[in-house]
VEXTI-706701 format. One record per residue (C-alpha): x, y, z; residue number from 1; residue in one letter. Coordinates in Angstrom, 2 decimals. Each point is the difference from the previous one (the first is absolute). Layout:
REM residues N
> X, Y, Z, NUM, A
...
***
This chain:
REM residues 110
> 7.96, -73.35, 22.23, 1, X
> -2.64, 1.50, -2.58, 2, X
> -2.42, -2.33, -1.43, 3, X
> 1.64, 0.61, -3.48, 4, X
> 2.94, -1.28, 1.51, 5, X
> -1.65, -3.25, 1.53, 6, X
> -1.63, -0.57, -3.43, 7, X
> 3.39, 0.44, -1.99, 8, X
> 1.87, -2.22, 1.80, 9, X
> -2.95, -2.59, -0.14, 10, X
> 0.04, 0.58, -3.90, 11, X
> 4.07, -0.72, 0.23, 12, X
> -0.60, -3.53, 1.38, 13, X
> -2.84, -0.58, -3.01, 14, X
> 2.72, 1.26, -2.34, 15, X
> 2.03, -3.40, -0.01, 16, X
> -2.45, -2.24, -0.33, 17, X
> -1.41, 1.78, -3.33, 18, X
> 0.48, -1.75, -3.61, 19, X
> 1.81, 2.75, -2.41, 20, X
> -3.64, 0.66, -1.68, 21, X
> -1.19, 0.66, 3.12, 22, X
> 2.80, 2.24, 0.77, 23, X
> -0.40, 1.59, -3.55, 24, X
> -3.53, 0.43, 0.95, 25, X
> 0.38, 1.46, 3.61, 26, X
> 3.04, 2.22, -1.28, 27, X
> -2.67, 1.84, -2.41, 28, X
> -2.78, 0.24, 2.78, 29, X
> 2.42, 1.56, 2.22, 30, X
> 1.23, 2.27, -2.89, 31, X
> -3.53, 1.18, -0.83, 32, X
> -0.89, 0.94, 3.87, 33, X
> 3.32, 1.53, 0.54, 34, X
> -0.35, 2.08, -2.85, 35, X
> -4.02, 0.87, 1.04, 36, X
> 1.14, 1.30, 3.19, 37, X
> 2.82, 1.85, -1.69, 38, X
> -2.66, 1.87, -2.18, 39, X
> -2.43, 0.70, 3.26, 40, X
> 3.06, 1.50, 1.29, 41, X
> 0.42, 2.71, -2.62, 42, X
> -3.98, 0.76, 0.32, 43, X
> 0.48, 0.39, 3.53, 44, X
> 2.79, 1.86, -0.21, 45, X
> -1.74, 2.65, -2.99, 46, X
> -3.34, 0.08, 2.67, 47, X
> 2.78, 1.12, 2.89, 48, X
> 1.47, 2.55, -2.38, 49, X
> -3.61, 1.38, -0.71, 50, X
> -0.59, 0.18, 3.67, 51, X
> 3.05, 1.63, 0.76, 52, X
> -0.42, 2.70, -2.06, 53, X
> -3.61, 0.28, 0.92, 54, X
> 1.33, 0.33, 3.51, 55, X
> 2.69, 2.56, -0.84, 56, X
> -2.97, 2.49, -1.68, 57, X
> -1.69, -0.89, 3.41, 58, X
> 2.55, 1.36, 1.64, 59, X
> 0.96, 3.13, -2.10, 60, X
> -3.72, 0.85, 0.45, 61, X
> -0.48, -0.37, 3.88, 62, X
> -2.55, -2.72, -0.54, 63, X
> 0.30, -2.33, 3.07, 64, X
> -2.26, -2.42, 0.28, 65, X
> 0.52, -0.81, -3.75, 66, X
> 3.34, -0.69, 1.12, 67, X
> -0.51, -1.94, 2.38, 68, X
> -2.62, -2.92, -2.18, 69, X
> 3.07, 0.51, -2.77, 70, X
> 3.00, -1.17, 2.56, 71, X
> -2.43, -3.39, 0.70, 72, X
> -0.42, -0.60, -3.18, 73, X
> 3.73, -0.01, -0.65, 74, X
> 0.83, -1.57, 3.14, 75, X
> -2.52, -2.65, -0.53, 76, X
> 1.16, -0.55, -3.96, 77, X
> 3.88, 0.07, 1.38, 78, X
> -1.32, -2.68, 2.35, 79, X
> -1.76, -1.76, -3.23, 80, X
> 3.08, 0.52, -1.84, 81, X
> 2.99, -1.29, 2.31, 82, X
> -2.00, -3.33, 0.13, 83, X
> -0.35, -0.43, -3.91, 84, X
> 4.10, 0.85, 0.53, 85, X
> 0.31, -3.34, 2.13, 86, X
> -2.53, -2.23, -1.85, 87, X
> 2.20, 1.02, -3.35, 88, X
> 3.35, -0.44, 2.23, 89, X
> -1.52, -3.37, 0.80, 90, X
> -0.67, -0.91, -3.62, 91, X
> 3.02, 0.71, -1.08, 92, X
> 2.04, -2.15, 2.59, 93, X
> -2.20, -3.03, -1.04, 94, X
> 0.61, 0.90, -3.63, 95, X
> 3.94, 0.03, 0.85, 96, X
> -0.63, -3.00, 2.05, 97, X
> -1.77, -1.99, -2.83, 98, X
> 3.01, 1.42, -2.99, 99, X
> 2.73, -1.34, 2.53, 100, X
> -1.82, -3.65, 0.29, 101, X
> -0.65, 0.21, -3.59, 102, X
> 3.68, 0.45, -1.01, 103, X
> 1.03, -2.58, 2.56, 104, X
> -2.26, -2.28, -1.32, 105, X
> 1.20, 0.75, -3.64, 106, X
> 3.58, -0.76, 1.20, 107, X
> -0.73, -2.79, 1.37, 108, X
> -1.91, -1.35, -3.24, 109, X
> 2.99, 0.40, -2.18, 110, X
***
């Protein structure tokens, strides 16, 4: 189990024992930091694209060791990259998480 994980399903317990301000209020944090790592996402994957085709000139031209620093930059950005994918994954289950209590606790209200 990834740490994310552990730390998601430690958020879940939180979850029920919030007030619906403090729901409110933890919905919108973890709608801002979702949608940060969303936009580090597209810069990473812009800086990839830019490397790629930096690596592709490398290659029409014969130019080997330039080559080789490009494909660990992009390996090491792809790295970069697939964990802003789960830390945004995350974020978004706890945002679903927190809309589903919300609701519930609406329903419940009325």
């Amino acid at each position: 189990m990834h740490h994310f994980e552990e730390d998601a399903l430690a958020q879940t317990s939180i979850i029920s024992d919030m007030s619906l301000k403090e729901l409110q209020e933890e919905m919108d944090f973890q709608a801002k930091q979702f949608h940060l790592a969303c936009q580090q996402i597209v810069l990473l994957n812009n800086q990839i694209k830019a490397l790629s085709i930096r690596y592709e000139t490398a290659s029409l031209q014969r130019a080997r060791s330039f080559r080789y620093s490009l494909r660990l930059r992009i390996a090491t950005l792809e790295g970069v990259r697939m964990m802003f994918y789960d830390y945004a994954r995350m974020r978004a289950d706890i945002l679903e998480d927190l809309q589903v209590h919300l609701m519930t606790s609406d329903s419940e209200e009325e």
